[in-house]
N, CA, C and O atoms as CSV, one atom per row, in Angstrom:
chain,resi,resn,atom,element,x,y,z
A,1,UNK,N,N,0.843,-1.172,0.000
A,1,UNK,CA,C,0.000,0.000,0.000
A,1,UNK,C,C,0.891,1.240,0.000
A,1,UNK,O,O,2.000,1.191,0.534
A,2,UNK,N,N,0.363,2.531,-0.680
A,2,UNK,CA,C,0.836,3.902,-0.492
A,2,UNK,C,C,1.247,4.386,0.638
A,2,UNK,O,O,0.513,4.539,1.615
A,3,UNK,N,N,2.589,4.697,0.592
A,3,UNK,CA,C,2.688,5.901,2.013
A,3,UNK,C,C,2.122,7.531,1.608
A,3,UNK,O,O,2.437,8.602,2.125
A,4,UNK,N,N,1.462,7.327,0.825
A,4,UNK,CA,C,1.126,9.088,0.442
A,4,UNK,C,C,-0.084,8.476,0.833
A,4,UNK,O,O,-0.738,7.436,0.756
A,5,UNK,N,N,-0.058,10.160,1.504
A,5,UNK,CA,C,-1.692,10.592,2.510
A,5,UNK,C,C,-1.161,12.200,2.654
A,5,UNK,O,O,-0.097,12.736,2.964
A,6,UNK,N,N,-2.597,12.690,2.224
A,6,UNK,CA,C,-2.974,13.680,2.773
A,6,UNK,C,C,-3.932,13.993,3.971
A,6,UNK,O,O,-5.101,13.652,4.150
A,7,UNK,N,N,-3.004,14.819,4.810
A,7,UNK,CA,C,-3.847,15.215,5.899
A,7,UNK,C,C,-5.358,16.133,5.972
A,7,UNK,O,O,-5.450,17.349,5.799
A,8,UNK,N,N,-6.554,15.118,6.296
A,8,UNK,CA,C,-7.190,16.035,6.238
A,8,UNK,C,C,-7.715,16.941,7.088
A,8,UNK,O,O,-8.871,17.326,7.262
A,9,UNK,N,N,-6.364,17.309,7.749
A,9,UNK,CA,C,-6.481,19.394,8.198
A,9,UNK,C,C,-6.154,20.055,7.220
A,9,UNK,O,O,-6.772,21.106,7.048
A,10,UNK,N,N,-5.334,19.770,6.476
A,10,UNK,CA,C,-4.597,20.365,5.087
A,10,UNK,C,C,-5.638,20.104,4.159
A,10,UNK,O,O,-5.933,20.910,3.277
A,11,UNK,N,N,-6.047,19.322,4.273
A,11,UNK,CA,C,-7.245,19.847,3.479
A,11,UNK,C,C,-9.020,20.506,3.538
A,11,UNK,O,O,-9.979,20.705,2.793
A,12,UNK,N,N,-8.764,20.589,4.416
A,12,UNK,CA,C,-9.677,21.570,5.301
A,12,UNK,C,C,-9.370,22.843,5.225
A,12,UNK,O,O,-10.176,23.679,4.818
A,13,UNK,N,N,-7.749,23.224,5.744
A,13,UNK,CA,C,-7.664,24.521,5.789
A,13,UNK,C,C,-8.058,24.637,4.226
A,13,UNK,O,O,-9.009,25.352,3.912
A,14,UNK,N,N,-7.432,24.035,3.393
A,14,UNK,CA,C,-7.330,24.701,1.713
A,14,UNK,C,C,-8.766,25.095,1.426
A,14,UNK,O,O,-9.116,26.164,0.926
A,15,UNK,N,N,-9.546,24.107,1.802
A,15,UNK,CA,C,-10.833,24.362,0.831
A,15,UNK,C,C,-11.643,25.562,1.437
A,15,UNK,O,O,-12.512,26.259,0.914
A,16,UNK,N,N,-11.045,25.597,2.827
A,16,UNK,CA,C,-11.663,27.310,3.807
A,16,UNK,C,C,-11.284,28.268,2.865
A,16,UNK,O,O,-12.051,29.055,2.310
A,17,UNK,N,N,-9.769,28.157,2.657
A,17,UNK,CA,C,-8.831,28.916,1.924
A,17,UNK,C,C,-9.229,29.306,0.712
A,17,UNK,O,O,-8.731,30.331,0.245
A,18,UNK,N,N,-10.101,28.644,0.046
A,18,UNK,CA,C,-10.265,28.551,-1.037
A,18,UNK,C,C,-11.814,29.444,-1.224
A,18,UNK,O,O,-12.068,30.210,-2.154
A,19,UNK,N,N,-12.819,29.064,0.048
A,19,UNK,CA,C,-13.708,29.891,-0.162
A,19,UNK,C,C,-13.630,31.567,0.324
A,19,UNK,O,O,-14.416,32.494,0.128
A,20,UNK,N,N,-12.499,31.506,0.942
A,20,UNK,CA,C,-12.384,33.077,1.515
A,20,UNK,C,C,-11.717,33.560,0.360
A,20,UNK,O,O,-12.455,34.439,-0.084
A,21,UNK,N,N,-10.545,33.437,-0.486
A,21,UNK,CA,C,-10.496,34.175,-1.782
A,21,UNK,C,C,-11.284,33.965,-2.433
A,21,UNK,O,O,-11.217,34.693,-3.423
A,22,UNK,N,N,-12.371,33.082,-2.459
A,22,UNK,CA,C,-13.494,33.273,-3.268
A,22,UNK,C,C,-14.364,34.551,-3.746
A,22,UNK,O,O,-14.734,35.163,-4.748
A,23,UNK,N,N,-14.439,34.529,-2.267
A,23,UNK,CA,C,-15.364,35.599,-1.431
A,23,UNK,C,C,-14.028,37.221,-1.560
A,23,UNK,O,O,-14.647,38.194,-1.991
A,24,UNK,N,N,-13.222,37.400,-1.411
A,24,UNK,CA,C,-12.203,38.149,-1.633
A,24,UNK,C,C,-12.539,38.797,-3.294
A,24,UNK,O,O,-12.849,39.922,-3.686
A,25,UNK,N,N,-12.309,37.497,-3.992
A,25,UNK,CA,C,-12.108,38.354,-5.462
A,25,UNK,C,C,-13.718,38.749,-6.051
A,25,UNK,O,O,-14.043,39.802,-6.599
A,26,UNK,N,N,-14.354,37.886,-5.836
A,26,UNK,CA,C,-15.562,38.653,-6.163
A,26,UNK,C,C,-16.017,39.714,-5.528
A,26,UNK,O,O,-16.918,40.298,-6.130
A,27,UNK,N,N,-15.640,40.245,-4.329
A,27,UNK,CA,C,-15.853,41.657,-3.218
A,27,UNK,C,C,-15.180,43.022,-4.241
A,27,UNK,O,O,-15.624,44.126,-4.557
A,28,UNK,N,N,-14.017,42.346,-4.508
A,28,UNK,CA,C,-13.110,43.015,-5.549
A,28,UNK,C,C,-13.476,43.270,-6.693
A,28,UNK,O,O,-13.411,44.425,-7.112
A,29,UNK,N,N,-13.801,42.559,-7.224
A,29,UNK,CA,C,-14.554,42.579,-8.864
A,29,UNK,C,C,-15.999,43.453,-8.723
A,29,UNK,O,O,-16.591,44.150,-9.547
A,30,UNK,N,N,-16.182,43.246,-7.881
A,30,UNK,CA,C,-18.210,43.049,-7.806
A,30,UNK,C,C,-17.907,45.111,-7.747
A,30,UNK,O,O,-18.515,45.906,-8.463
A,31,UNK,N,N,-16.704,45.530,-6.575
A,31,UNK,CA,C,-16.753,47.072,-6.538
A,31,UNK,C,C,-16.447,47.194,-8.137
A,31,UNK,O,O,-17.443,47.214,-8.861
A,32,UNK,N,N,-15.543,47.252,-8.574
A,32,UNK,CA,C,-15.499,47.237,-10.221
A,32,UNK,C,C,-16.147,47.429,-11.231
A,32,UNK,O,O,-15.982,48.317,-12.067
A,33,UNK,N,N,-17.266,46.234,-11.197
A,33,UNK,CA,C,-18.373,46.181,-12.201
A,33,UNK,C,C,-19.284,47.397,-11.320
A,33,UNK,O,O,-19.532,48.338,-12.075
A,34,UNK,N,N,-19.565,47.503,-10.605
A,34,UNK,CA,C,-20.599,48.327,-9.890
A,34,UNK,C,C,-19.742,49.779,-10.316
A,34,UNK,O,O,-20.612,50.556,-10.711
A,35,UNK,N,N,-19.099,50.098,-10.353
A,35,UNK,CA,C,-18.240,51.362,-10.650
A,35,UNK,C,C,-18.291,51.707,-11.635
A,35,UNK,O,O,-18.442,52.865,-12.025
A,36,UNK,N,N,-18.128,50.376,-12.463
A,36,UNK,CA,C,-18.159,50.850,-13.773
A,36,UNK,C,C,-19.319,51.090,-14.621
A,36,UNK,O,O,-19.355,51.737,-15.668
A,37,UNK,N,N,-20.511,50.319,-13.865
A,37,UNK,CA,C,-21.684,50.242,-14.576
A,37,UNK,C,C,-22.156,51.716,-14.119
A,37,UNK,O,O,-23.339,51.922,-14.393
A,38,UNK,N,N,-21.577,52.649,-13.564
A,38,UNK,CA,C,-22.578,53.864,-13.563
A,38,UNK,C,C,-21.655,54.624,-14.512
A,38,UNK,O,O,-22.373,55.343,-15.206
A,39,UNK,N,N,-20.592,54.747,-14.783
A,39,UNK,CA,C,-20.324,54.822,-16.324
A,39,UNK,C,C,-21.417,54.927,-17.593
A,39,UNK,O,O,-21.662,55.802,-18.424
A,40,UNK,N,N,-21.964,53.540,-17.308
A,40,UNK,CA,C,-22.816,53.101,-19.190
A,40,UNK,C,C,-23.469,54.740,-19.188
A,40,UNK,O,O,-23.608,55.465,-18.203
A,41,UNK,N,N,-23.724,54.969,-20.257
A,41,UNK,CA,C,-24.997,55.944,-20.908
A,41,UNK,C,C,-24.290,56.985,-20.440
A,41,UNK,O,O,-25.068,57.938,-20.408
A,42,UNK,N,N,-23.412,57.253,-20.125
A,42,UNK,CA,C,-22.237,59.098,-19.795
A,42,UNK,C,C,-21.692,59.534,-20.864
A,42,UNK,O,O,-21.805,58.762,-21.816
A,43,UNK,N,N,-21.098,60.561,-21.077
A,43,UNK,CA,C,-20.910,61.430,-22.004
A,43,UNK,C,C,-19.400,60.518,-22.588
A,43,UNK,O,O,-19.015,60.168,-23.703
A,44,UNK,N,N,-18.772,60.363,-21.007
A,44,UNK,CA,C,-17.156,59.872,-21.260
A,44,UNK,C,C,-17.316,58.503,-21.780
A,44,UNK,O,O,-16.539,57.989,-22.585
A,45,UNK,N,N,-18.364,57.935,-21.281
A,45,UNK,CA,C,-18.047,56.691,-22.020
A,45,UNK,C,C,-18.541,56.935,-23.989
A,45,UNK,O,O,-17.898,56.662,-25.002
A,46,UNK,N,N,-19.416,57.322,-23.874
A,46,UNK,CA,C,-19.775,57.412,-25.460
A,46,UNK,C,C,-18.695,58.210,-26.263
A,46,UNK,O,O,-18.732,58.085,-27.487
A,47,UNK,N,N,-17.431,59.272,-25.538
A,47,UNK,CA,C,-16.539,59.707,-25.966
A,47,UNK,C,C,-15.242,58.596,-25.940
A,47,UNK,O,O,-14.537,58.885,-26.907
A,48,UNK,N,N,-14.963,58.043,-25.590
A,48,UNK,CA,C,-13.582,56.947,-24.857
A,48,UNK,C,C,-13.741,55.881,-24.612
A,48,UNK,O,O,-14.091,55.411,-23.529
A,49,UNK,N,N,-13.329,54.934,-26.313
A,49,UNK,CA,C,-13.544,53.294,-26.522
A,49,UNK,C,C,-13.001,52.801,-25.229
A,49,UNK,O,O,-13.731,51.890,-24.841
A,50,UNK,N,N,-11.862,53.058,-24.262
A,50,UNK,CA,C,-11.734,52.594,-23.164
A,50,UNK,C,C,-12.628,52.782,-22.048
A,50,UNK,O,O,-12.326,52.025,-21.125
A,51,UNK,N,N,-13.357,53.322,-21.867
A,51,UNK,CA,C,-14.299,53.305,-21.214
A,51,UNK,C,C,-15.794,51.924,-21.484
A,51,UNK,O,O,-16.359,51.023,-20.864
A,52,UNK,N,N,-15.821,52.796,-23.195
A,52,UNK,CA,C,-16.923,51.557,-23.504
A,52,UNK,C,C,-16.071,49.761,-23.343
A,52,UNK,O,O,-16.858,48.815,-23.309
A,53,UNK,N,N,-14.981,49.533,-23.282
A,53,UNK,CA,C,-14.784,48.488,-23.574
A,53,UNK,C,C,-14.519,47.700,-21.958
A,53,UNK,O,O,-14.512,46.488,-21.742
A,54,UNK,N,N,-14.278,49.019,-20.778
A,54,UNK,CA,C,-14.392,48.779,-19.366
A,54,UNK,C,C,-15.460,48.376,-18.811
A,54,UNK,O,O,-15.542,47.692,-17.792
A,55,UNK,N,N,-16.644,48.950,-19.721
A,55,UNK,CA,C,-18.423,48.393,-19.345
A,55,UNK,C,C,-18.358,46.988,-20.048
A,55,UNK,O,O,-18.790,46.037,-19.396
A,56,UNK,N,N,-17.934,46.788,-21.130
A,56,UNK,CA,C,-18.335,45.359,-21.740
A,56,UNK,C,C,-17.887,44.540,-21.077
A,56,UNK,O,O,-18.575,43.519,-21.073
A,57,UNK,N,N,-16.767,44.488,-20.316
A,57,UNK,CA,C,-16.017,43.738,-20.023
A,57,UNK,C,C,-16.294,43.479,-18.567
A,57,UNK,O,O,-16.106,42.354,-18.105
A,58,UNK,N,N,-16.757,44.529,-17.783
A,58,UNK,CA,C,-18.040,44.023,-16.843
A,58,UNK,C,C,-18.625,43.621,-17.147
A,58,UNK,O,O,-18.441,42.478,-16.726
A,59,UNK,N,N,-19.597,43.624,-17.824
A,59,UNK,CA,C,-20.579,42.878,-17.803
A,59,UNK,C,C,-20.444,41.632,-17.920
A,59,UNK,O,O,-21.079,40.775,-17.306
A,60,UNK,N,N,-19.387,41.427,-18.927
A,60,UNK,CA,C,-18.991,39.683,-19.301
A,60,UNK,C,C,-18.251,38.933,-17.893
A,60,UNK,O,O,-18.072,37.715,-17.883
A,61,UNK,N,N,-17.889,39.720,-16.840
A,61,UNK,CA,C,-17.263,39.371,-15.667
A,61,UNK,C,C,-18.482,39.003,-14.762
A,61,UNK,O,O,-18.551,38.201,-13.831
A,62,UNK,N,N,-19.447,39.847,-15.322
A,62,UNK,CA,C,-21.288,40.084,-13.764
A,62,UNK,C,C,-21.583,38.649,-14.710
A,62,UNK,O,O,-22.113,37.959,-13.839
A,63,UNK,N,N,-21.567,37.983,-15.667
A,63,UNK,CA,C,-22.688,37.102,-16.338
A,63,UNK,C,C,-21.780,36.042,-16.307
A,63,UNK,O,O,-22.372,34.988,-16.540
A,64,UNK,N,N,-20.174,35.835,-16.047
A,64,UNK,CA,C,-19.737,34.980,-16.287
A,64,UNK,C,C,-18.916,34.737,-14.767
A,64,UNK,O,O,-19.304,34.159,-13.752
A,65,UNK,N,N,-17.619,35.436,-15.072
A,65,UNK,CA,C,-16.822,35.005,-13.702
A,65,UNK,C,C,-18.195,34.578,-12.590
A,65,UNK,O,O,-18.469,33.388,-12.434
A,66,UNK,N,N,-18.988,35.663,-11.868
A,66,UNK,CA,C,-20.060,35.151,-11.100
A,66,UNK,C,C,-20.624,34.364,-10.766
A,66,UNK,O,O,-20.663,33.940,-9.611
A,67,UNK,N,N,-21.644,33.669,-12.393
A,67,UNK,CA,C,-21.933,32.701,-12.323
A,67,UNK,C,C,-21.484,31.815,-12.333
A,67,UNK,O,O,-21.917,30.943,-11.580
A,68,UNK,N,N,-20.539,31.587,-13.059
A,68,UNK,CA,C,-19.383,30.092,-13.592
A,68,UNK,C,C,-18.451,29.874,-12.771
A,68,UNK,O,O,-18.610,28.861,-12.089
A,69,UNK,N,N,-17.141,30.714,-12.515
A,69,UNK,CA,C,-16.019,30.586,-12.200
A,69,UNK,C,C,-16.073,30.457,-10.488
A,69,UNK,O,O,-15.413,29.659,-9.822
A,70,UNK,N,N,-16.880,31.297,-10.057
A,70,UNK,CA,C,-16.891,31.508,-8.442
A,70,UNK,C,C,-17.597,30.052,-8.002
A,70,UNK,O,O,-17.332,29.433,-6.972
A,71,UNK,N,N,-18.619,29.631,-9.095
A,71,UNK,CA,C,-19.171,28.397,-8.147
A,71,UNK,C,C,-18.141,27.623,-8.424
A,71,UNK,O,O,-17.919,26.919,-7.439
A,72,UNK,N,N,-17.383,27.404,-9.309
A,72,UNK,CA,C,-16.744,26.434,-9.540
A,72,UNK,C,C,-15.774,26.315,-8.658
A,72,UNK,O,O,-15.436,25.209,-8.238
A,73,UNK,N,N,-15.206,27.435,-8.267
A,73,UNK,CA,C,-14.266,27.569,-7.312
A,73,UNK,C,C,-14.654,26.851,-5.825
A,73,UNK,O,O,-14.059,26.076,-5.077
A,74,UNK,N,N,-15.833,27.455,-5.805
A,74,UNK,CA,C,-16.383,26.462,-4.578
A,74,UNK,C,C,-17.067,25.635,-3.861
A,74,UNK,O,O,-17.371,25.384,-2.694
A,75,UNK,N,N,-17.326,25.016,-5.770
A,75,UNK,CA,C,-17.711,23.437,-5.598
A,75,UNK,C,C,-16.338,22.709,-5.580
A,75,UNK,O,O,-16.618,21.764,-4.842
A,76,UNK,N,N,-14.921,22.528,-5.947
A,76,UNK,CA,C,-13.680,22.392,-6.207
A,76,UNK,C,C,-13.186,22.269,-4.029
A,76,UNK,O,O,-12.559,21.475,-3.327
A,77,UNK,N,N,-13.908,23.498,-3.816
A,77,UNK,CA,C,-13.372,23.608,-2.125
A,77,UNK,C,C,-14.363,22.457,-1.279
A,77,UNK,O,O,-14.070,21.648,-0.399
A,78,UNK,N,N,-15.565,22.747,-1.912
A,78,UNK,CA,C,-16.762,21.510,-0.976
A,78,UNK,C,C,-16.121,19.944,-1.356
A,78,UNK,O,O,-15.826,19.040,-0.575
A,79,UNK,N,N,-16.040,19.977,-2.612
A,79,UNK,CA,C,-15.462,18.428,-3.245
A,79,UNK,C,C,-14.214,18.149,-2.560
A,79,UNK,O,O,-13.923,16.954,-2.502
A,80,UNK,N,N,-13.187,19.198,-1.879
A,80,UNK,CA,C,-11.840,18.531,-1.187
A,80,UNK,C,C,-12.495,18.664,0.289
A,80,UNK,O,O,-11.890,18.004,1.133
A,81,UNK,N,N,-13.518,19.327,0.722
A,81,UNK,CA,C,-13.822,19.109,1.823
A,81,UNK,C,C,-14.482,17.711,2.630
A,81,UNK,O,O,-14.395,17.137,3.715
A,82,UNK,N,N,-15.158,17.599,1.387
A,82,UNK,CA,C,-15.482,16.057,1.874
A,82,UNK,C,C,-15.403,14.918,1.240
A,82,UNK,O,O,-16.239,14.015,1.224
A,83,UNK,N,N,-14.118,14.982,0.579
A,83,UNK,CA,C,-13.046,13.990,0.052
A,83,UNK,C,C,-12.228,13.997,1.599
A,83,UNK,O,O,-12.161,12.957,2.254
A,84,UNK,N,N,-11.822,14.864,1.927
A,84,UNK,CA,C,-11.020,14.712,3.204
A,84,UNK,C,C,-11.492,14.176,4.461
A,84,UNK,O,O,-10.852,13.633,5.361
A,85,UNK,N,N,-12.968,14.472,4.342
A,85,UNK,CA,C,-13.592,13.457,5.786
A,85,UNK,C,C,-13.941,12.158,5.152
A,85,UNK,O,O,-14.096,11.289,6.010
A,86,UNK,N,N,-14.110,11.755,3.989
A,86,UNK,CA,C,-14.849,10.371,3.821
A,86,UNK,C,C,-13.633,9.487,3.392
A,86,UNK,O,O,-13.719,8.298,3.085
A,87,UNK,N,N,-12.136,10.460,3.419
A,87,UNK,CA,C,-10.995,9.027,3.284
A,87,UNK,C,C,-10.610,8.455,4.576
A,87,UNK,O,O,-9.995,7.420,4.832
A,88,UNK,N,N,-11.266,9.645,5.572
A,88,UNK,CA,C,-10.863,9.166,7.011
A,88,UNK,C,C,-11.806,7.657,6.705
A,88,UNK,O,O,-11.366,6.523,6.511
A,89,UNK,N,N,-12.788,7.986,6.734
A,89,UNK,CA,C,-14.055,6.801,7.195
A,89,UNK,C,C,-13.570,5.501,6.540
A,89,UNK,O,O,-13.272,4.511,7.208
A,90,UNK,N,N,-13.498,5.553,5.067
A,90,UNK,CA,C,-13.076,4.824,4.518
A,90,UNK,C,C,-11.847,4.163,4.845
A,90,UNK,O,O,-11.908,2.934,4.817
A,91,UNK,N,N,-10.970,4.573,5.086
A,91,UNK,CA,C,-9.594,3.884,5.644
A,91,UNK,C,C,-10.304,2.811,6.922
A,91,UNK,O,O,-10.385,1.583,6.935
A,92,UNK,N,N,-10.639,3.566,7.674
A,92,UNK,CA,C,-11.436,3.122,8.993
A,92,UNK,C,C,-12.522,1.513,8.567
A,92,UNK,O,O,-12.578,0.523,9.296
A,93,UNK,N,N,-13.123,1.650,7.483
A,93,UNK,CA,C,-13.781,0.654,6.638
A,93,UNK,C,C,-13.110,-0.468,6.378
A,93,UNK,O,O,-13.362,-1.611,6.760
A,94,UNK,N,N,-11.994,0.032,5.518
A,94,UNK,CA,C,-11.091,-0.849,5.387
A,94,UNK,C,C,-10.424,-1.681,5.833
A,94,UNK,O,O,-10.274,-2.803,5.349
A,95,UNK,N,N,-9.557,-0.942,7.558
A,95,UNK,CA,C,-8.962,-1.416,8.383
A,95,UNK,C,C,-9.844,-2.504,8.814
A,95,UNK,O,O,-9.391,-3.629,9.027
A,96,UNK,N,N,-11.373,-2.151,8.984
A,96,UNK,CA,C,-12.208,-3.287,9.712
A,96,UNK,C,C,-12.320,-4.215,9.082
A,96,UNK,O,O,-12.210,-5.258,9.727
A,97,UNK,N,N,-12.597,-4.375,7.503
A,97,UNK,CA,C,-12.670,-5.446,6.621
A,97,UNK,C,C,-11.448,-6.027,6.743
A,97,UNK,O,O,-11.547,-7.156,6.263
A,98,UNK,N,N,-10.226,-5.810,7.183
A,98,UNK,CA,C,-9.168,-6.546,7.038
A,98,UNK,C,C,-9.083,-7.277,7.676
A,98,UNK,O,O,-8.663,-8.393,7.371
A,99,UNK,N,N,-9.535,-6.851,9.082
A,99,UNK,CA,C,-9.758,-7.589,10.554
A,99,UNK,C,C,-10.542,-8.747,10.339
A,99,UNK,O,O,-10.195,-9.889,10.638
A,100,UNK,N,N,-11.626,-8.410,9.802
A,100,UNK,CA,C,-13.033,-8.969,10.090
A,100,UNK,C,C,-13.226,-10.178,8.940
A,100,UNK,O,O,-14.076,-11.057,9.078
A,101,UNK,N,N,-12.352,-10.105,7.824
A,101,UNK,CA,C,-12.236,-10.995,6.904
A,101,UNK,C,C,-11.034,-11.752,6.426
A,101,UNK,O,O,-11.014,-12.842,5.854
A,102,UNK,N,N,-10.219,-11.118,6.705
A,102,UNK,CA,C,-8.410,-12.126,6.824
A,102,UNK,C,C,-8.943,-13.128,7.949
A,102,UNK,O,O,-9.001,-14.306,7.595
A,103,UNK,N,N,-9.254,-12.895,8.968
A,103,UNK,CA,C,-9.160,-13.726,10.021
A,103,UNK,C,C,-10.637,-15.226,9.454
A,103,UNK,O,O,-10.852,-16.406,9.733
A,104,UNK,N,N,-11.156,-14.337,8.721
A,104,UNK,CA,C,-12.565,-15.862,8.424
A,104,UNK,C,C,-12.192,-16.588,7.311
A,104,UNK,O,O,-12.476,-17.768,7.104
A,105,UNK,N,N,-11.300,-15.571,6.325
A,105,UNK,CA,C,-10.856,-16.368,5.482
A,105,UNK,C,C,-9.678,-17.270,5.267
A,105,UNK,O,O,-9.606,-18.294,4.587
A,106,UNK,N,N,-8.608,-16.558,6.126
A,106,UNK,CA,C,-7.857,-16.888,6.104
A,106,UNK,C,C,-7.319,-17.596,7.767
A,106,UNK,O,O,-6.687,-16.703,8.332
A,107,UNK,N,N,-7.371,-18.597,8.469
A,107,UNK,CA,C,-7.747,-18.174,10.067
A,107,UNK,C,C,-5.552,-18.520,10.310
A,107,UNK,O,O,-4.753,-18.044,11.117
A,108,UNK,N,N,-5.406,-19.362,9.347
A,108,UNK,CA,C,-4.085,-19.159,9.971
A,108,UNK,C,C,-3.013,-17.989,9.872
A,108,UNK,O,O,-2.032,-17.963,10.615
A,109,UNK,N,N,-3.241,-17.110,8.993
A,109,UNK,CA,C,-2.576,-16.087,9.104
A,109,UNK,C,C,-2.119,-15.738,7.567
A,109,UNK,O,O,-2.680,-16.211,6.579
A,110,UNK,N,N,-1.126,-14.929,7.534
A,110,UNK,CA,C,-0.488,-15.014,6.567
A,110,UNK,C,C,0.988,-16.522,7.143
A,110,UNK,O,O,1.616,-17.001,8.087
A,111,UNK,N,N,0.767,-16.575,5.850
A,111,UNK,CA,C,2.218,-18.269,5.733
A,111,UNK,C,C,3.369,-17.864,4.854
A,111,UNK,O,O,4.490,-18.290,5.134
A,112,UNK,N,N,3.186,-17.064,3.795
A,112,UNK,CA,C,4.628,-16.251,3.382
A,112,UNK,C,C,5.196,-15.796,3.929
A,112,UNK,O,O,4.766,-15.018,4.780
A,113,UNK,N,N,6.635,-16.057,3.722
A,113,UNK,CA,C,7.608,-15.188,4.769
A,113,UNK,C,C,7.957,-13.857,4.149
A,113,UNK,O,O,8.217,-13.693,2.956
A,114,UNK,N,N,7.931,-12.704,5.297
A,114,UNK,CA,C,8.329,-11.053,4.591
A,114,UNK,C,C,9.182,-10.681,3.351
A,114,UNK,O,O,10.009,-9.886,3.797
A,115,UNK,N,N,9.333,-10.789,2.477
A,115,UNK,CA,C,10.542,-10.876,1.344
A,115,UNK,C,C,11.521,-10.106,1.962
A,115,UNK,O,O,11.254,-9.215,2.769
A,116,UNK,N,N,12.629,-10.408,1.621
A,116,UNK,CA,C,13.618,-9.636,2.285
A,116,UNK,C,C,14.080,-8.559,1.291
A,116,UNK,O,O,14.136,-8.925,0.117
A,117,UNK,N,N,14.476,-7.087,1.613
A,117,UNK,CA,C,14.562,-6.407,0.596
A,117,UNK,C,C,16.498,-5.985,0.742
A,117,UNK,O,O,17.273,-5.884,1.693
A,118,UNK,N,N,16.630,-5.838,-0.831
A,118,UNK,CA,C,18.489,-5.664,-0.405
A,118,UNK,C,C,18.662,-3.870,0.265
A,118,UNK,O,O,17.798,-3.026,0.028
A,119,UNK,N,N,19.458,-3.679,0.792
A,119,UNK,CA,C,19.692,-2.162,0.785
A,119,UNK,C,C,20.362,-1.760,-0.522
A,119,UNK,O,O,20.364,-2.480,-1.520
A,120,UNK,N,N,20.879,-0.670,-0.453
A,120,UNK,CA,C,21.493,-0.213,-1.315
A,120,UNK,C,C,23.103,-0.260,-1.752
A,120,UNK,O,O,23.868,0.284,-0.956
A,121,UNK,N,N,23.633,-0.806,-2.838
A,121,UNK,CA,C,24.521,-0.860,-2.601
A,121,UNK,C,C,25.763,0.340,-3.038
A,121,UNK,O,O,25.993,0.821,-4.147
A,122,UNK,N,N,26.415,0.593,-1.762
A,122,UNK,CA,C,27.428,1.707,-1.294
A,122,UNK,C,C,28.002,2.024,-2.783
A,122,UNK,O,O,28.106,3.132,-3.309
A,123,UNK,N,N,28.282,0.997,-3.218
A,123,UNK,CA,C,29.057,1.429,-4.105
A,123,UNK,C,C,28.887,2.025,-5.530
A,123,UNK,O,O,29.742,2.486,-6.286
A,124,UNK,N,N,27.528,1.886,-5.690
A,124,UNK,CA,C,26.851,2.727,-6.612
A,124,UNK,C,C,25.923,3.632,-6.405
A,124,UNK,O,O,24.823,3.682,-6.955
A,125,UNK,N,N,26.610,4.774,-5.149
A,125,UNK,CA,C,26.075,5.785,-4.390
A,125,UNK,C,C,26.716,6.751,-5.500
A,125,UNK,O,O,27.675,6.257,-6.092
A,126,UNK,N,N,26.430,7.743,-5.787
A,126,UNK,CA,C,27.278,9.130,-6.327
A,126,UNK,C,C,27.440,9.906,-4.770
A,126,UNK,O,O,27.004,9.450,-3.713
A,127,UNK,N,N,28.260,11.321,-4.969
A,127,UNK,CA,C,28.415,11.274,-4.227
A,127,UNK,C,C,27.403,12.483,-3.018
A,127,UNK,O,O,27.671,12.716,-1.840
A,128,UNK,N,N,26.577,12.885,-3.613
A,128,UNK,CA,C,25.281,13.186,-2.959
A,128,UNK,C,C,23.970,12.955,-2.912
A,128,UNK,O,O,22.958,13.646,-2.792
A,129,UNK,N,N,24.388,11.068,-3.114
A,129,UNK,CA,C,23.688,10.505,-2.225
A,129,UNK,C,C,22.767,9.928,-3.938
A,129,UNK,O,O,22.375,8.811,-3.599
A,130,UNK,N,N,22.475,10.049,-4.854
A,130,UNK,CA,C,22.109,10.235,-5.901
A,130,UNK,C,C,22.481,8.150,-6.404
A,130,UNK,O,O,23.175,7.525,-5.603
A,131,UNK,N,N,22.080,7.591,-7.355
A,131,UNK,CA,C,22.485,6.624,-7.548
A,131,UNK,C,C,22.550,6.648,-9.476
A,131,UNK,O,O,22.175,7.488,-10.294
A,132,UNK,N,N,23.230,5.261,-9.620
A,132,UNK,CA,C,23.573,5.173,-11.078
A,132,UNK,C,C,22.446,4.434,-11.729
A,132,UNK,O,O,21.798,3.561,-11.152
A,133,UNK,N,N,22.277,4.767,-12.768
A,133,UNK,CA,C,20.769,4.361,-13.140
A,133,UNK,C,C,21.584,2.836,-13.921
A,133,UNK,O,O,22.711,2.871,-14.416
A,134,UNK,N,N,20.927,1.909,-13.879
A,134,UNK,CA,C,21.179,0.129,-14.121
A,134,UNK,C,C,20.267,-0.010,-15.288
A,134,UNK,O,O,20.111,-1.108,-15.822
């Protein structure tokens, strides 16, 4: 089995993490579009393509980033949130099925002996620690 595991505090904090810049950039954006939308229909904007192209481009941020990007962002944070509590459980599942069914199926144990593994040998160490590819 894997020695990779993620902790799920680490992944807890992230997906918090994840909804507070959520909440951050749209606070940010949202003053923006609101700023800019009292712009539309002004003299400066109908004078100064940068202006008109500062309203379009709100708007495509109010109809899109908003709807699309922000949920996505924190459906992405809910989905590691409870990926991180249900690998606890699951491990926990597991461990019990191992218990609960090695022993009925198998009652004498394991009968293979541990394989023995070689170390490494010294002499095809480089010299920080690095090895020679075979």
């Amino acid at each position: 089995m894997s020695e990779f595991s993620i902790s799920p505090e680490h992944v807890r904090a992230g997906a918090q993490a994840l909804f507070a810049v959520s909440e951050a950039i749209y606070e940010s954006m949202k003053l923006v579009a609101d700023d800019t939308a009292k712009l539309d229909g002004t003299v400066e904007a109908a004078g100064f393509t940068g202006i008109s192209e500062c309203i379009e481009a709100s708007r495509a941020w109010e109809g899109d980033c908003i709807a699309v990007h922000r949920a996505d962002i924190e459906e992405l944070a809910m989905n590691a949130a409870v990926c991180a509590e249900t690998s606890q459980e699951v491990d926990g599942d597991v461990s019990s099925a191992f218990g609960q069914y090695t022993d009925a199926y198998f009652p004498d144990g394991r009968t293979a002996p541990a394989p023995e593994r070689p170390g490494p040998d010294p002499s095809a160490q480089l010299p920080r620690g690095e090895r020679v590819a075979v």
